[in-house]
C-alpha positions in Angstrom: 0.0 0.0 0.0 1.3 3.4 -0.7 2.3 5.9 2.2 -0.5 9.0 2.2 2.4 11.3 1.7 3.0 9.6 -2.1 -0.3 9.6 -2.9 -0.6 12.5 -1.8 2.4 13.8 -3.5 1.0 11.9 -6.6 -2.0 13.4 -6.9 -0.2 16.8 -6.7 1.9 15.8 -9.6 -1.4 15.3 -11.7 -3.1 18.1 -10.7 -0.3 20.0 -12.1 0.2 18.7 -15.2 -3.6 18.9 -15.4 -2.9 22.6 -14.8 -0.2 23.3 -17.5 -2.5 21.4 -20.0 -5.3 23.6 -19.3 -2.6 26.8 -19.4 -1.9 25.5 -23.1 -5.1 26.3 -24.0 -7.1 23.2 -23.7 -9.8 22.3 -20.8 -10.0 18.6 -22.0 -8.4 15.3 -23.1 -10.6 15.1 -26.9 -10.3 19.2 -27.0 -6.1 18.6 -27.0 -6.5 15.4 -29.0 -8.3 16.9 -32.2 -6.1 20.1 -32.2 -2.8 17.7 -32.4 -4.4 14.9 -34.4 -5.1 17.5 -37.1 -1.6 19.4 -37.0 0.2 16.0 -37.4 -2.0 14.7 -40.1 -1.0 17.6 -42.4 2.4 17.0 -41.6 2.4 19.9 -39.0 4.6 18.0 -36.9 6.6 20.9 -34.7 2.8 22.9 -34.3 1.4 19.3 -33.1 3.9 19.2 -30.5 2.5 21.1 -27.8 -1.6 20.0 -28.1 0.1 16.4 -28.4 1.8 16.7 -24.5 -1.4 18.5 -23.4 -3.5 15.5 -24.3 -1.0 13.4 -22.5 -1.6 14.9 -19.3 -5.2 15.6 -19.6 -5.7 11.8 -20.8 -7.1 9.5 -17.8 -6.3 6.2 -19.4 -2.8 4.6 -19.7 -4.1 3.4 -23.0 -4.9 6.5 -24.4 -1.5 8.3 -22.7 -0.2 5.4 -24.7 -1.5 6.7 -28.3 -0.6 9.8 -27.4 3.4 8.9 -26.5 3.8 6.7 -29.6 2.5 9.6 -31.9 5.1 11.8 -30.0 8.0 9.5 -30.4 8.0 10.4 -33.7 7.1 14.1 -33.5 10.5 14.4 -30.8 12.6 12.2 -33.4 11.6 14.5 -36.1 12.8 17.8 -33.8 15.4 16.4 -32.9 14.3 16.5 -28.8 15.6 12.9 -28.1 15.7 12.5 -24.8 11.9 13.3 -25.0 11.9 10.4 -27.5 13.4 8.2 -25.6 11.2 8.9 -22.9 8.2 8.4 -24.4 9.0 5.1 -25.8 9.5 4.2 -22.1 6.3 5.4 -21.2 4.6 3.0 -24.0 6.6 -0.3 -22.9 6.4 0.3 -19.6 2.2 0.9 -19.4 1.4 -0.7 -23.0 -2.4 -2.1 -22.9 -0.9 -5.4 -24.5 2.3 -6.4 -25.5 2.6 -5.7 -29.5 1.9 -1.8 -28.4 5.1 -2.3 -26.3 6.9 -4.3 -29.2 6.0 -2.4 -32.0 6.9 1.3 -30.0 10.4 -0.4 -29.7 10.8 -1.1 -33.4 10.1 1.9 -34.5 12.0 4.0 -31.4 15.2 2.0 -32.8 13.8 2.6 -36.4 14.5 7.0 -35.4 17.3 6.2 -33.6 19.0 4.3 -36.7 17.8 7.6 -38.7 18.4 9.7 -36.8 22.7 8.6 -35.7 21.4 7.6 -31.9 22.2 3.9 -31.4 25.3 4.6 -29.6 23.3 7.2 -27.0 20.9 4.7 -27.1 23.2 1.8 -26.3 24.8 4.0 -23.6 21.2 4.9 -21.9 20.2 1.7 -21.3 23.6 0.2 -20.2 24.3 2.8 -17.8 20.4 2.7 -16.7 21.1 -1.5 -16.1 24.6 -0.3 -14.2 22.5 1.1 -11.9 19.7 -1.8 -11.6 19.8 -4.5 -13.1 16.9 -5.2 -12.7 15.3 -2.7 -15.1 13.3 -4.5 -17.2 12.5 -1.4 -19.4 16.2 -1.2 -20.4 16.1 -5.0 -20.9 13.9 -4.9 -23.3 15.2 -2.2 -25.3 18.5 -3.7 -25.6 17.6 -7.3 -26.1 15.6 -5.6 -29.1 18.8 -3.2 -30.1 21.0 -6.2 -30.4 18.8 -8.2 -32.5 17.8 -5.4 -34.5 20.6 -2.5 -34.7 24.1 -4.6 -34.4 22.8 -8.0 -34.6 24.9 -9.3 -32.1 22.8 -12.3 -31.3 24.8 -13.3 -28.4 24.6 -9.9 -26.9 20.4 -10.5 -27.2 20.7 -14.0 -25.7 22.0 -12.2 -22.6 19.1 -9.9 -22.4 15.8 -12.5 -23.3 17.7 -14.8 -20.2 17.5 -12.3 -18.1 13.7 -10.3 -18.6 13.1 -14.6 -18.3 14.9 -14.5 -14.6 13.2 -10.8 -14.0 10.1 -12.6 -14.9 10.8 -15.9 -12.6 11.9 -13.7 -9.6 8.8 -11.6 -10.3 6.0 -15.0 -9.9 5.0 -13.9 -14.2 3.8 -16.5 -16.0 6.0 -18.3 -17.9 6.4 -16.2 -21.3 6.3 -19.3 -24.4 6.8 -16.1 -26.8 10.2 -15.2 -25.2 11.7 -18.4 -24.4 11.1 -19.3 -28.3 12.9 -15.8 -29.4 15.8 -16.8 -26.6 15.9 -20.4 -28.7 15.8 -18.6 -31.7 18.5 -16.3 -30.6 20.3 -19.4 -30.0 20.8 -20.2 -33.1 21.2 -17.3 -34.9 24.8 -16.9 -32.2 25.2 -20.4 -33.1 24.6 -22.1 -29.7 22.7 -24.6 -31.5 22.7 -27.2 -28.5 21.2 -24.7 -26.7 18.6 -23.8 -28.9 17.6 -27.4 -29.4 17.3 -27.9 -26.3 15.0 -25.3 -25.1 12.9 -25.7 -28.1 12.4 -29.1 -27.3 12.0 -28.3 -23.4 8.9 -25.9 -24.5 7.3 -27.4 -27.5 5.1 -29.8 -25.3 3.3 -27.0 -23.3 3.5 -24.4 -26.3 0.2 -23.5 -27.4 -0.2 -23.6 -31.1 2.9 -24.0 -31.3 3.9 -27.8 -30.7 5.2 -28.8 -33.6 6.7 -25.8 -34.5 9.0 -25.8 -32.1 9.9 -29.8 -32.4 10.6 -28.8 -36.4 12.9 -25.6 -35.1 14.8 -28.3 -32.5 15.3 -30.5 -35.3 17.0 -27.9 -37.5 19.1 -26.8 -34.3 20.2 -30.2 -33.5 21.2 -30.8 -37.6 23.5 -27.8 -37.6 24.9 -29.1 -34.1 25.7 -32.0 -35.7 23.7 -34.5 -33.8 21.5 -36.3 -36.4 19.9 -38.3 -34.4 18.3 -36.1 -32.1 17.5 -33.9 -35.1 15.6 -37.0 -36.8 13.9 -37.2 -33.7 12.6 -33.7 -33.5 11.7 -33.8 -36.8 9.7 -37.2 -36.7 7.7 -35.6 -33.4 6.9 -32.3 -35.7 5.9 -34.6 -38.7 4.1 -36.7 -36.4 1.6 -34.1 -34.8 1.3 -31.8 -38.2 1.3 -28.6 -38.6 -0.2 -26.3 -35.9 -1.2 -22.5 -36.0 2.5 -21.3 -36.1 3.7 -23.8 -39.2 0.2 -23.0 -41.1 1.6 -19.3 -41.0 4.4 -20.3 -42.9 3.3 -23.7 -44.1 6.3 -23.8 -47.2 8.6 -23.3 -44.7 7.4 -25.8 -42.4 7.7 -28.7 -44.8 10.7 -27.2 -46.5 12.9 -27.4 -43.3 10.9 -30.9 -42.4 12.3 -32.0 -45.9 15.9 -30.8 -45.3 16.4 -32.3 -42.2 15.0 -36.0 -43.6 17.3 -35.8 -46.6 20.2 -35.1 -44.2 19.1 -38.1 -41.8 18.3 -40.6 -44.9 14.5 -40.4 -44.0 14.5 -40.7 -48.6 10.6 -41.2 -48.3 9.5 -38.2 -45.4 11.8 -36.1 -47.1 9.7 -36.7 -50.5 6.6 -35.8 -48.8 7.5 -32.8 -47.4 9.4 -31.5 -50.5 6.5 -32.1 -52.6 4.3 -30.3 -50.2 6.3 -27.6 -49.6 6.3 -27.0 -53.9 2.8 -27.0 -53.6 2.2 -24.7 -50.7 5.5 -22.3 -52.2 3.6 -18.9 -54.0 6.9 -17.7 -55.2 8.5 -19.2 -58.6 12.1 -19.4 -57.1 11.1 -21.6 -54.1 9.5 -23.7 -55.9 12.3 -24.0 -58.2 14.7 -24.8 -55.2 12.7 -27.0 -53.2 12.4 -29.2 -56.3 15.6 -29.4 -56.6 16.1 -30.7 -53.4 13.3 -33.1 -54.4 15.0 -34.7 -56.7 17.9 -35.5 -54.3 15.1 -36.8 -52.1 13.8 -39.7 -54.4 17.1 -40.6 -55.1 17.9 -41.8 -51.6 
């Protein structure tokens, strides 16, 4: 419970930005909204600026502060007021409605910053933010989405999706399928391919929708490590249960990669099924030019 002095304090805060809002010009949340909504559809982005922040503190919701910051992360990027940026991009991922708000605010924060020469403030921020806790899970999330985004240093990323997993353990959350499989993913791209097999296999039973997906992704993981027989393995469960949501969503993919880890293993007939499959699920001329290639080398086995 919070001391009556916070609140108290808290409330003060609000009343005051209520206050400067109103001192803008604007007695309401919509009256704020409609004046910057229409400045920054005709591409009045520096005039939208200030009706834009006074709808942000007259709005009551955390969803609509939300619309608000996202609009003005790119009306600071574009005036080049980044640490107004940056902050608003905080605000987003740190009260986002749902999580693809919070993802999709972080793209496109390290979309301006690309543009706009900031990755190595940005970089620097959030390090020296996690040198003073590290436990900030905002500046976790940034950078595990910096390093697979802005340097690609996958290795770098793995660091950060292990630890919002631990921040997530320590905090009683829910295990999160979604991040684990991005960790996994991560994995391999840094080519720890033991371990992505490994945690792809140690979530595929209890992901929903996403089963089979993940046995197909261990199988592909254990090939590159080398271990064939596992990777058969993986690969026989995926085949076995079919595709689910996730494989249907790429379904030429799905049998593609089924395909190339049978005609590594010897599997001569599984790998002729998925090949022919994945040529009949391809839209594209050029895979399914290549995956009939690979065909052939199938019914040759």
């Amino acid at each position: 419970m919070r001391h009556p002095f916070a609140i108290c304090s808290l409330l003060l805060a609000s009343a005051v930005s209520m206050a400067q809002a109103q001192e803008a010009g604007y007695s309401n949340y919509r009256e704020a909204m409609a004046a910057g909504a229409s400045l920054y559809n005709a591409g009045k982005l520096a005039e939208s600026r200030k009706p834009l922040e006074a709808a942000a503190k007259l709005a009551e919701s955390d969803s609509d502060k939300c619309r608000i910051h996202q609009t003005l992360v790119v009306v600071y990027a574009e005036g080049g007021d980044f640490p107004k940026m940056f902050e608003s991009a905080e605000f987003v991922i740190e009260h986002a409605p749902y999580p693809a708000m919070a993802s999709l605010t972080c793209r496109a924060l390290l979309g301006h910053v690309h543009k706009k020469g900031q990755a190595e403030a940005a970089r620097k921020r959030y390090e020296q933010r996690l040198l003073k806790n590290d436990k900030d899970r905002t500046a976790m999330y940034v950078m595990s989405n910096y390093h697979g985004l802005l340097d690609r240093d996958f290795a770098q990323q793995c660091k950060y999706f292990q630890g919002l997993l631990h921040l997530n353990k320590a905090d009683g959350k829910d295990f999160d399928f979604e991040l684990a499989g991005k960790l996994a993913f991560a994995y391999r791209l840094s080519n720890q391919f033991v371990e992505s097999a490994e945690l792809f296999e140690k979530i595929a039973p209890l992901h929903k929708d996403e089963t089979a997906w993940d046995y197909k992704e261990a199988a592909g993981a254990w090939l590159k490590a080398g271990q064939k027989d596992k990777a058969l393995a993986a690969a026989k469960k995926a085949d076995e249960l079919g595709a689910d949501a996730r494989a249907e969503r790429s379904i030429d993919r799905w049998h593609s990669e089924l395909g190339e880890v049978f005609l590594a293993t010897g599997e001569g007939a599984l790998a002729v099924k998925h090949y022919e499959l994945a040529i009949e699920k391809a839209k594209a001329d050029y895979y399914k030019k290549k995956f009939a290639e690979e065909l052939e080398k199938a019914k040759k086995l």
